[in-house]
C-alpha positions as semicolon CSV with decimal commas, in nm:
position;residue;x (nm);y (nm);z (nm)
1;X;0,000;0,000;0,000
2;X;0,117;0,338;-0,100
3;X;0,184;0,539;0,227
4;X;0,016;0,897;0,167
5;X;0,156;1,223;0,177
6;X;0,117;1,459;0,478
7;X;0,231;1,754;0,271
8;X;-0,083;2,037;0,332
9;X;-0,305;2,059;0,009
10;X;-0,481;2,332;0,165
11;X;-0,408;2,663;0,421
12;X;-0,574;2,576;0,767
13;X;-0,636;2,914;0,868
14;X;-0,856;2,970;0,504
15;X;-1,044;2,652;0,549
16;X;-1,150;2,737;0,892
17;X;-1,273;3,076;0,792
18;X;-1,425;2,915;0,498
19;X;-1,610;2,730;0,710
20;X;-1,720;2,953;1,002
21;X;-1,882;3,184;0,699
22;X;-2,074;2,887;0,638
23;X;-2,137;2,787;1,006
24;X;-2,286;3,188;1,026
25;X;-2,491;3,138;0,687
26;X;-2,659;2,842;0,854
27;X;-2,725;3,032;1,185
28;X;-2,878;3,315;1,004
29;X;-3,209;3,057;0,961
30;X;-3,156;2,855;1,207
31;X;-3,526;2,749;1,358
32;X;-3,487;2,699;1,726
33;X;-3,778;2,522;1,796
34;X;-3,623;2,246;1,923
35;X;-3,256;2,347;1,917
36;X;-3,112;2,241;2,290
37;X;-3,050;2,516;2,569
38;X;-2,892;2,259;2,804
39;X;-2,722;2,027;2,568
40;X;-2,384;2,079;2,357
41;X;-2,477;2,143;2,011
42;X;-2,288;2,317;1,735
43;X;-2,409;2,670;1,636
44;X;-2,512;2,542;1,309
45;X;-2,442;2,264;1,091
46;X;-2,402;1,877;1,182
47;X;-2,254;1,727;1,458
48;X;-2,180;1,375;1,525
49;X;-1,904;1,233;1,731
50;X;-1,754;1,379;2,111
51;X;-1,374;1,404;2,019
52;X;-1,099;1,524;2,254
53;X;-1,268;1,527;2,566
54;X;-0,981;1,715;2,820
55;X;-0,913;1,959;3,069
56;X;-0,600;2,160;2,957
57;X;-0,512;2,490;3,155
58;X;-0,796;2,548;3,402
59;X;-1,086;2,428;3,147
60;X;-1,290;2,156;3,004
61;X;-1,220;2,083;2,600
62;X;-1,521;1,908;2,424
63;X;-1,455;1,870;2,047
64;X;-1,678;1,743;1,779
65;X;-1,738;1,624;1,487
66;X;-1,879;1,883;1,259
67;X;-2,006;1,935;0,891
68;X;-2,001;2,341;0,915
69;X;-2,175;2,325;0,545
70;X;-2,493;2,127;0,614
71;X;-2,702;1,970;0,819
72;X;-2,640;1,612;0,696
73;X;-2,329;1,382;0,747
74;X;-1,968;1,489;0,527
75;X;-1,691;1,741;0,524
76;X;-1,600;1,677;0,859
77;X;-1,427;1,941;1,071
78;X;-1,339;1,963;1,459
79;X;-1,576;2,198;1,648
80;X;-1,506;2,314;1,980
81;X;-1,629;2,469;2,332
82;X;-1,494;2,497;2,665
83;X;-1,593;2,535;2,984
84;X;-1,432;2,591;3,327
85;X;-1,758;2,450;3,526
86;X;-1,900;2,156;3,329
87;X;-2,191;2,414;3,328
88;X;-2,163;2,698;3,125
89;X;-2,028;2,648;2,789
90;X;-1,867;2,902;2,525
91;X;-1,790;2,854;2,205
92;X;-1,461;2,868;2,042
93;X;-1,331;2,886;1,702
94;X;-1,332;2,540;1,503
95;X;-1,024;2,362;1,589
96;X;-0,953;2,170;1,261
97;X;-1,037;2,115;0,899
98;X;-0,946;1,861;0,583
99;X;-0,607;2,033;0,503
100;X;-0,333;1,703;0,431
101;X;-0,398;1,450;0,161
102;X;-0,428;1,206;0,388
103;X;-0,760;1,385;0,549
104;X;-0,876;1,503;0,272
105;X;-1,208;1,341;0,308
106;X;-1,239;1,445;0,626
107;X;-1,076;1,498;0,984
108;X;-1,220;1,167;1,172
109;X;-1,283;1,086;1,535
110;X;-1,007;1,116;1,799
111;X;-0,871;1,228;2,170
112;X;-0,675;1,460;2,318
113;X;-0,387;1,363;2,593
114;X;-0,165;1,636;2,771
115;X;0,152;1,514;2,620
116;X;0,501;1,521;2,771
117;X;0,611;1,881;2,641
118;X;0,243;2,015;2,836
119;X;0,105;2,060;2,470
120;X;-0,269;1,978;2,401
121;X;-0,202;1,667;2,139
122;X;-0,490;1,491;1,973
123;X;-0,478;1,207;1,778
124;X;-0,733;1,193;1,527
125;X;-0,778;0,958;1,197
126;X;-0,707;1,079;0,867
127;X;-1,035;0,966;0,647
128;X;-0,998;0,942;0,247
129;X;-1,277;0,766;0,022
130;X;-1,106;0,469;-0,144
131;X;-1,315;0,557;-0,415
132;X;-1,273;0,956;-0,434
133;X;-1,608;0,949;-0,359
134;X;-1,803;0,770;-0,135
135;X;-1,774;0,446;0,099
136;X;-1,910;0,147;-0,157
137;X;-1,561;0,069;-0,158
138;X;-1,427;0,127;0,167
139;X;-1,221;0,390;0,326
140;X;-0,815;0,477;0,358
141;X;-0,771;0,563;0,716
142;X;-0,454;0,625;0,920
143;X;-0,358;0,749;1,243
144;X;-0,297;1,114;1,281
145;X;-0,173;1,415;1,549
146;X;-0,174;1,746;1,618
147;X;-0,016;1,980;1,903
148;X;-0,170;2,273;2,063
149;X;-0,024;2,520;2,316
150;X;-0,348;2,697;2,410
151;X;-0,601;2,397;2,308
152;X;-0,729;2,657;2,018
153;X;-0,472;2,665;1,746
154;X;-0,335;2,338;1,611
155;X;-0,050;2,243;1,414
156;X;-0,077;1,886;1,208
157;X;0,225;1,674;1,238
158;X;0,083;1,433;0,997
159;X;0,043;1,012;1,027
160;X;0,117;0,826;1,279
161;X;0,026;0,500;1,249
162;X;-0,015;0,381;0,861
163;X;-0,284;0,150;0,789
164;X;-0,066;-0,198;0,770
165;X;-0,322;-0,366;0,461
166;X;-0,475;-0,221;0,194
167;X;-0,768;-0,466;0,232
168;X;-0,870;-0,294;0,601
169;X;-1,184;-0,105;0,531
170;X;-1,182;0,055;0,852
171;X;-0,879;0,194;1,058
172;X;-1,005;0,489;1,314
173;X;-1,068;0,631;1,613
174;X;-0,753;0,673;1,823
175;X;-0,798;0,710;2,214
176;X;-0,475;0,705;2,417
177;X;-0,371;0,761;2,746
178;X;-0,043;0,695;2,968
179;X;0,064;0,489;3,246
180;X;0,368;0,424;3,398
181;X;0,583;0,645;3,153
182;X;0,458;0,435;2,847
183;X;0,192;0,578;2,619
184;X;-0,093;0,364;2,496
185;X;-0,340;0,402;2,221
186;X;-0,586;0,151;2,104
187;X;-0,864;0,235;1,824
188;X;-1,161;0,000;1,631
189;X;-1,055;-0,217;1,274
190;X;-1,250;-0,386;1,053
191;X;-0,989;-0,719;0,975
192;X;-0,964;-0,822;0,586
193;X;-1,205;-1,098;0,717
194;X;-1,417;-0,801;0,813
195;X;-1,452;-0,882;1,202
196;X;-1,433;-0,633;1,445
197;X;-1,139;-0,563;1,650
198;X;-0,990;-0,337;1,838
199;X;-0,619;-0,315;1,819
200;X;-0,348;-0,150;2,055
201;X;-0,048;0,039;2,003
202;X;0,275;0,147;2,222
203;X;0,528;0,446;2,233
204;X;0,805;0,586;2,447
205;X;0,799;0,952;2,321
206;X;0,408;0,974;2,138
207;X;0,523;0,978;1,794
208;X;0,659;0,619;1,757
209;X;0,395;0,379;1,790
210;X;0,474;0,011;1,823
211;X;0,164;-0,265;1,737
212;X;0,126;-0,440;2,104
213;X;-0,176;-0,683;2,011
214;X;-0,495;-0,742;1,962
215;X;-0,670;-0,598;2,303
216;X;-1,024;-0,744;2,198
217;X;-1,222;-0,899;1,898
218;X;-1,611;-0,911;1,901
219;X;-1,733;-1,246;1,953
220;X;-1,992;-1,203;1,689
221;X;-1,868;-1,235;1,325
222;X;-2,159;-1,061;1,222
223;X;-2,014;-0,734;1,395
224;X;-1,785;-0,601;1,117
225;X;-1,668;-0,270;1,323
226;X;-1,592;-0,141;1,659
227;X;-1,629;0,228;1,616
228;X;-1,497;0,509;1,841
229;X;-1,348;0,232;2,117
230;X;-1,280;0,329;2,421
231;X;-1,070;0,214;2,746
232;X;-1,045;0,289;3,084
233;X;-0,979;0,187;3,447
234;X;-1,255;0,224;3,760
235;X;-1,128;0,080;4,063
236;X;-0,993;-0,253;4,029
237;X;-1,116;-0,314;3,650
238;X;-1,065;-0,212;3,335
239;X;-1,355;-0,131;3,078
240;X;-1,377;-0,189;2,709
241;X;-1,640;0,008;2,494
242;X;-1,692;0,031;2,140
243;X;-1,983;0,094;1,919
244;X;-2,070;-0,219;1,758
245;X;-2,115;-0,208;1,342
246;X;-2,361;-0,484;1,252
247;X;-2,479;-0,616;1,596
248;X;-2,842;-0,789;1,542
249;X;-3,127;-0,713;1,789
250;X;-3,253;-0,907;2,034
251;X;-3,505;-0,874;2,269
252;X;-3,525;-0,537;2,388
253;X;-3,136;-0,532;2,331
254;X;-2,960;-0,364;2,030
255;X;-3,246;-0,208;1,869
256;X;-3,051;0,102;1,769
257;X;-2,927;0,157;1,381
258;X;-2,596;0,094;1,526
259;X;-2,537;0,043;1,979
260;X;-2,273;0,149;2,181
261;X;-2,188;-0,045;2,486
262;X;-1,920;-0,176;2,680
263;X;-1,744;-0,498;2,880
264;X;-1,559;-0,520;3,206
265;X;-1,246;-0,748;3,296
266;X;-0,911;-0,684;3,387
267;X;-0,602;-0,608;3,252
268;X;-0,264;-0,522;3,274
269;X;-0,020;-0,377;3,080
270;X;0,195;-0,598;2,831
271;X;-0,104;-0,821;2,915
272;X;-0,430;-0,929;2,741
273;X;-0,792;-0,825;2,871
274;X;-0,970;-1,051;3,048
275;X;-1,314;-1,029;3,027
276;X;-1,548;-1,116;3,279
277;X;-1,861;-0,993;3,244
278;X;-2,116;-0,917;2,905
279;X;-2,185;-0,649;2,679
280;X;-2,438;-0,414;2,846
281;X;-2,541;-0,101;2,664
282;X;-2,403;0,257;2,801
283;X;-2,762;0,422;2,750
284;X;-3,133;0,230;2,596
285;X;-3,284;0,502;2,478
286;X;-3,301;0,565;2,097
287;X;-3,055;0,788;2,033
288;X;-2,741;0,713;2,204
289;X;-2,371;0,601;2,009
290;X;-1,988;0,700;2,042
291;X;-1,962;0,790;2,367
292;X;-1,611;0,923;2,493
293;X;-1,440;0,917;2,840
294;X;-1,184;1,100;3,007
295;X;-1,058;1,225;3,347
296;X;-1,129;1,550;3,573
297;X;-0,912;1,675;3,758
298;X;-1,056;1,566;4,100
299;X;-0,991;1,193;3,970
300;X;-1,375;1,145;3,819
301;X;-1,462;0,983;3,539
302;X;-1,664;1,158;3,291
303;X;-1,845;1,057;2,948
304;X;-2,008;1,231;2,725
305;X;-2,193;1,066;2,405
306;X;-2,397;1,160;2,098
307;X;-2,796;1,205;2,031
308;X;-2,710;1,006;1,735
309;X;-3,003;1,071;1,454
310;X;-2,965;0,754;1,265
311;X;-3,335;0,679;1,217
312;X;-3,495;0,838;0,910
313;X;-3,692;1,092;0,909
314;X;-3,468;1,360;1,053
315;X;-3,654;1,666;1,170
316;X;-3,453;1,855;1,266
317;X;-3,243;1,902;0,938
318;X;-3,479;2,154;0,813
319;X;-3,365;2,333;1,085
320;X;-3,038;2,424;0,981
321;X;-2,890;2,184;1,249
322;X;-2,817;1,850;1,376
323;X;-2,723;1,681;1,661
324;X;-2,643;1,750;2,009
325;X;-2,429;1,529;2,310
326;X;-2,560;1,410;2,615
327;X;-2,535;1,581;2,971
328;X;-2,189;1,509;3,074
329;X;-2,178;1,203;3,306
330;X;-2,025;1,049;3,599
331;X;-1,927;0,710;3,542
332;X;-1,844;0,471;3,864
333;X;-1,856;0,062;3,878
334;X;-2,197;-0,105;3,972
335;X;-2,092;-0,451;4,029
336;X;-2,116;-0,564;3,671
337;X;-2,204;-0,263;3,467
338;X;-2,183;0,116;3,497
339;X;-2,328;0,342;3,710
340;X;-2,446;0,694;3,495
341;X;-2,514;1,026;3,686
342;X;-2,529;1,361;3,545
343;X;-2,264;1,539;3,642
344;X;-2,314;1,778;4,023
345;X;-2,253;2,048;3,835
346;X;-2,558;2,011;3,619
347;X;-2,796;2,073;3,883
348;X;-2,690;2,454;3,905
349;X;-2,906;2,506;3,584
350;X;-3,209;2,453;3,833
351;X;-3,409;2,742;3,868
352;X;-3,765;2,777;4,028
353;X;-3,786;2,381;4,163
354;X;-4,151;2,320;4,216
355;X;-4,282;2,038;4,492
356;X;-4,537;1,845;4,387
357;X;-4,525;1,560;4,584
358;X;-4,638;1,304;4,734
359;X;-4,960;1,233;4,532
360;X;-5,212;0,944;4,497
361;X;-5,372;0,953;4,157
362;X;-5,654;0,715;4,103
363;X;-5,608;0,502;3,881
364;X;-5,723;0,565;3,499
365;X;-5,678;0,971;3,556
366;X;-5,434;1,224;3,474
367;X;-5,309;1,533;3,626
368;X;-5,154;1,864;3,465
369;X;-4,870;1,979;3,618
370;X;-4,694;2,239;3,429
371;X;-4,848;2,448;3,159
372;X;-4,550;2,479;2,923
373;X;-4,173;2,339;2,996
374;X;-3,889;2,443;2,752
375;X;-3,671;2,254;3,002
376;X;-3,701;2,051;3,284
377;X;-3,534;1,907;3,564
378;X;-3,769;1,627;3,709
379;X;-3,700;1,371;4,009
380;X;-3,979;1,169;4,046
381;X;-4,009;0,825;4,310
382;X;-4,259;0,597;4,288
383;X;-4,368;0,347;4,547
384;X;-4,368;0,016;4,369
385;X;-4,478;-0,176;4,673
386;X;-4,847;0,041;4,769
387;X;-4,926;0,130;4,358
388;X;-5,196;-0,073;4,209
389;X;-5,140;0,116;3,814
390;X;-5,022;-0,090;3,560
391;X;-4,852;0,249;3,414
392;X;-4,750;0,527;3,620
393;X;-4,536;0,824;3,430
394;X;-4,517;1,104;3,282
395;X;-4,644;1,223;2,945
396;X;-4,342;1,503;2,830
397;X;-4,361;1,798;2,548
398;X;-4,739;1,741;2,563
399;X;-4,950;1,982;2,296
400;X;-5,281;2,040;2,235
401;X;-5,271;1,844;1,990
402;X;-5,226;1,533;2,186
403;X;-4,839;1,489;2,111
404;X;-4,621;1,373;2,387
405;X;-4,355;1,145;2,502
406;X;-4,445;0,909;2,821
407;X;-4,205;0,830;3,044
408;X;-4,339;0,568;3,310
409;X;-4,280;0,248;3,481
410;X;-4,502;-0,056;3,307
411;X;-4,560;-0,335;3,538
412;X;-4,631;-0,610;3,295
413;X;-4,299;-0,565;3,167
414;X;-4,102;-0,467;3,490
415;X;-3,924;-0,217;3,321
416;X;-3,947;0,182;3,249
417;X;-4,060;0,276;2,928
418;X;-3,958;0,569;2,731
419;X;-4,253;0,602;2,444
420;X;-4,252;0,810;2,114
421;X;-4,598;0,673;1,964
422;X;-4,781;1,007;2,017
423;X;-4,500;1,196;1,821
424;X;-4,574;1,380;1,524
425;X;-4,244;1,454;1,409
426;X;-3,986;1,229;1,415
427;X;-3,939;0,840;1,434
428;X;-4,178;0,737;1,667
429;X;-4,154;0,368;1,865
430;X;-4,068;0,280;2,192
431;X;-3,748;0,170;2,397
432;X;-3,718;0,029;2,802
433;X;-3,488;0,018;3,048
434;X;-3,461;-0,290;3,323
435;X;-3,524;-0,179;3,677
436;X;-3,431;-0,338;4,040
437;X;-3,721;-0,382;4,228
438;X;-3,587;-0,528;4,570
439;X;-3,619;-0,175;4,727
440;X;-3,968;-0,158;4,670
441;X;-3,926;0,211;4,490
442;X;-3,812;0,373;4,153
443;X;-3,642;0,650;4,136
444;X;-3,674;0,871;3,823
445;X;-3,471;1,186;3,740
446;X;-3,575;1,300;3,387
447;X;-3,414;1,604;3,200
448;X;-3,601;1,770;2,941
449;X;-3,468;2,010;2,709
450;X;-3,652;2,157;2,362
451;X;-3,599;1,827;2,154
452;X;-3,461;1,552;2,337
453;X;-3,586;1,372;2,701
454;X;-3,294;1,189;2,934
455;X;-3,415;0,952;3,206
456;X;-3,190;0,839;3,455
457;X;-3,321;0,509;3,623
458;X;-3,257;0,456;4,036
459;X;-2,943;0,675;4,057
460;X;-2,748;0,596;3,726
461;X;-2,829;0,202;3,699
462;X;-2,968;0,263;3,340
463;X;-3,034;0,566;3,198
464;X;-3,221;0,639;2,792
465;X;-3,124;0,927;2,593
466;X;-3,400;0,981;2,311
467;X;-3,448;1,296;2,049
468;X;-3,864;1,403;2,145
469;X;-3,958;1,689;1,855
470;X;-4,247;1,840;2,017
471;X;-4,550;1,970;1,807
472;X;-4,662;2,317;1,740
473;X;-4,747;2,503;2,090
474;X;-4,703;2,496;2,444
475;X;-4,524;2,237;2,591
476;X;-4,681;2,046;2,930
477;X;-4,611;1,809;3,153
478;X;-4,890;1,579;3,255
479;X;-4,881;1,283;3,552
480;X;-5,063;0,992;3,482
481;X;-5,198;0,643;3,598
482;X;-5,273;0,358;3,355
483;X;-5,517;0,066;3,436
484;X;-5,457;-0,194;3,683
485;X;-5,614;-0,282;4,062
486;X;-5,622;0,068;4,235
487;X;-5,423;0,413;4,248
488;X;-5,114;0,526;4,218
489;X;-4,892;0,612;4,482
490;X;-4,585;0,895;4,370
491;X;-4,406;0,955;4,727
492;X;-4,214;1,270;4,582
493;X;-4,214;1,476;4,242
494;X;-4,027;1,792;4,202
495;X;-3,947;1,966;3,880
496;X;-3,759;2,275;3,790
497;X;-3,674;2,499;3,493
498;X;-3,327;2,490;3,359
499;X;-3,132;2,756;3,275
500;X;-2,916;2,795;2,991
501;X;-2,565;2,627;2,958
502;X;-2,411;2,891;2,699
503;X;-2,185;3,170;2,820
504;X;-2,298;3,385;2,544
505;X;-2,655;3,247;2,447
506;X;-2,658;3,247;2,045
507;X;-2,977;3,492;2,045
């Protein structure tokens, strides 16, 4: 295989302006109707994948993937914002574009690592069309990095790590960290037998890189992919995650376009992983994929991942944007799987926290509780062990005309349901989330922004990201009780407004 230049074929600082004109063109009609106030989203334009995620010099650095001339996938750039808080956001200028032959097809997914010189340096793949023009054929990927002294301004150094076979389809997504003076990096391939793998590299000085081995390999040959791969330690144990390309559903498992997920074991360096328990999904709502984790400075462990649109149609896109991340996220061990909090920080947004609680609804009734919520912060328990309902929830973005998403605990199946079959826009459907019952309660926190509901299921166990477009009007929230032997019983429900994350709000 021909190893490809790194000479520039095009002057960063031009293609950057380039595209911020076109980032501003888009903004100029942006509709805001469902654009987020408490999620990440790019001013304009798409955005798909977190990349980068560090603190460098007293503030949080969230990158992104980012098409500044459309609101569909392609051209991708790097956006950026910072924050020193985890709460309030600005935005900075966009931190790369296509500018080496070897991106010229885009600047893929990456991280960022304080390197030994105390320069911001991201490693990022290099994405060319095999074809020059699409990806029937497959893609030519390598390895990249960059170096940044103020985490704004970058200058390419060019590959890295060449793709070693010209019959790998798919070579991406670097994430590297260090321990114990040796830097590793691992990142997802598709084999020439097109399995999924996930392959790790070595260096003494973070421009060598050394293969080390094979750190993991999907069981399922059906699973050609593992995109945007991720690893990390939490206590004793190391985690593996990866978003699986061609993983089948099953049950109410895997019933995303593609899922992103994870598997615990242990490891140690110049060792294999061992892994010891199953896949379990980061998030089961409907929109959840390449998640990316890194470390605060007070030792936590922090993911953010992306509202991924996949499902067709795509509402939003009219609106001159697309896209947004989660709420950043605390992630600790659970036993076998991951506990998911919003960050502390979040709850700062809070403003004008409303009790409503506790409240026995009889069963087959409804009650209004807020006229008209652009956002929401709700924590909701329900007492299991006295309700009678076979549904208890909450219907959210409810209109006049009927629309809504629920959000409620169904006993036949045991599980919390996060329903879109009232929507008018959007793909509609319905995803659930398992729940422990042995305390008798469930505890529901549920953040609501314009377009998109998060429910986070007894303190982190599970938690379901989903993209709700609301229909034309105000915007309620309405408590409800389904069918079943007698009332529900709701011991507490509070819910408050939430304030704006961005430093300079756009408008």
């Amino acid at each position: 295989m021909n190893q490809p230049t790194t000479k520039e074929n095009a002057d960063m600082s031009a293609q950057l302006d380039k595209a911020q004109k076109s980032i501003d063109r888009l903004f100029a009609t942006r509709n805001d109707r469902w654009y987020p106030q408490c999620h990440i989203a790019s001013k304009a334009g798409w955005i798909n994948d977190p990349n980068g995620l560090s603190y460098y010099k007293g503030r949080y650095h969230a990158y992104f993937q980012l098409n500044p001339y459309g609101s569909e996938w392609g051209n991708m750039h790097w956006g950026h914002v910072s924050s020193a808080d985890l709460v309030t956001w600005r935005r900075e200028p966009l931190a790369m574009a296509p500018t080496l032959e070897v991106e010229k097809d885009g600047v893929f997914s990456g991280s960022a690592v304080v390197g030994d010189d105390g320069r911001l340096t991201i490693y990022y793949t290099g994405h060319r069309w095999r074809n020059g023009v699409d990806d029937d054929d497959g893609n030519l990927q390598e390895q990249c990095m960059a170096v940044s002294s103020d985490g704004i301004h970058f200058e390419k150094k060019g590959v890295v790590i060449p793709c070693p076979d010209d019959k790998i389809l798919h070579f991406r997504d670097p994430k590297v960290w260090k321990m114990g003076g040796l830097w590793y990096m691992v990142f997802g391939v598709s084999t020439p037998a097109q399995r999924g793998e996930i392959w790790m590299y070595t260096s003494n000085d973070m421009e060598h890189w050394t293969f080390d081995r094979v750190i993991y390999r999907h069981p399922d040959p059906e699973v050609f992919m593992l995109e945007c791969p991720d690893m990390f330690p939490l206590e004793d144990k190391w985690v593996i995650c990866y978003s699986a390309m061609g993983l089948k559903p099953h049950g109410f498992e895997a019933r995303n376009h593609n899922n992103a997920g994870y598997v615990i074991g242990s490891w140690q360096p110049g060792g294999d992983f061992h892994q010891e328990t199953g896949f379990h999904l980061w998030d089961d709502g409907h929109n959840f994929y390449a998640p990316q984790t890194f470390q605060a400075p007070d030792g936590r462990r922090l993911v953010f991942g992306w509202m991924s649109p996949f499902t067709e149609p795509i509402p939003m896109q009219e609106d001159g944007w697309c896209g947004q991340f989660t709420v950043p996220r605390e992630v600790t061990l659970a036993g076998d799987h991951l506990r998911c909090l919003p960050v502390r920080e979040f709850s700062d947004l809070d403003q004008d926290r409303q009790d409503f609680g506790p409240i026995e609804l009889e069963v087959n009734s409804s009650r209004d509780l807020v006229d008209d919520a652009q956002t929401a912060d709700i924590n909701m328990e329900i007492d299991l062990n006295k309700s009678q309902a076979e549904r208890i929830g909450l219907e959210i973005h409810r209109t006049q005309s009927g629309d809504h998403t629920l959000v409620c605990y169904d006993d036949q199946l045991g599980r919390v349901v996060l329903d879109r079959h009232c929507n008018t826009y959007g793909d509609r459907g319905y995803r659930t989330a398992p729940v422990d019952k042995s305390s008798g309660k469930l505890k529901l926190r549920i953040i609501v922004d314009r377009g998109s509901v998060e429910v986070v299921v007894n303190d982190g166990l599970e938690i379901m990201s989903s993209y709700s477009f609301p229909a034309e009007g105000p915007r309620g929230i309405r408590l409800i009780a389904e069918s079943g032997e007698g009332k529900a019983l709701i011991s507490s429900l509070s819910i408050a407004k939430l304030g704006t994350i961005w430093e300079e709000p756009d408008r």
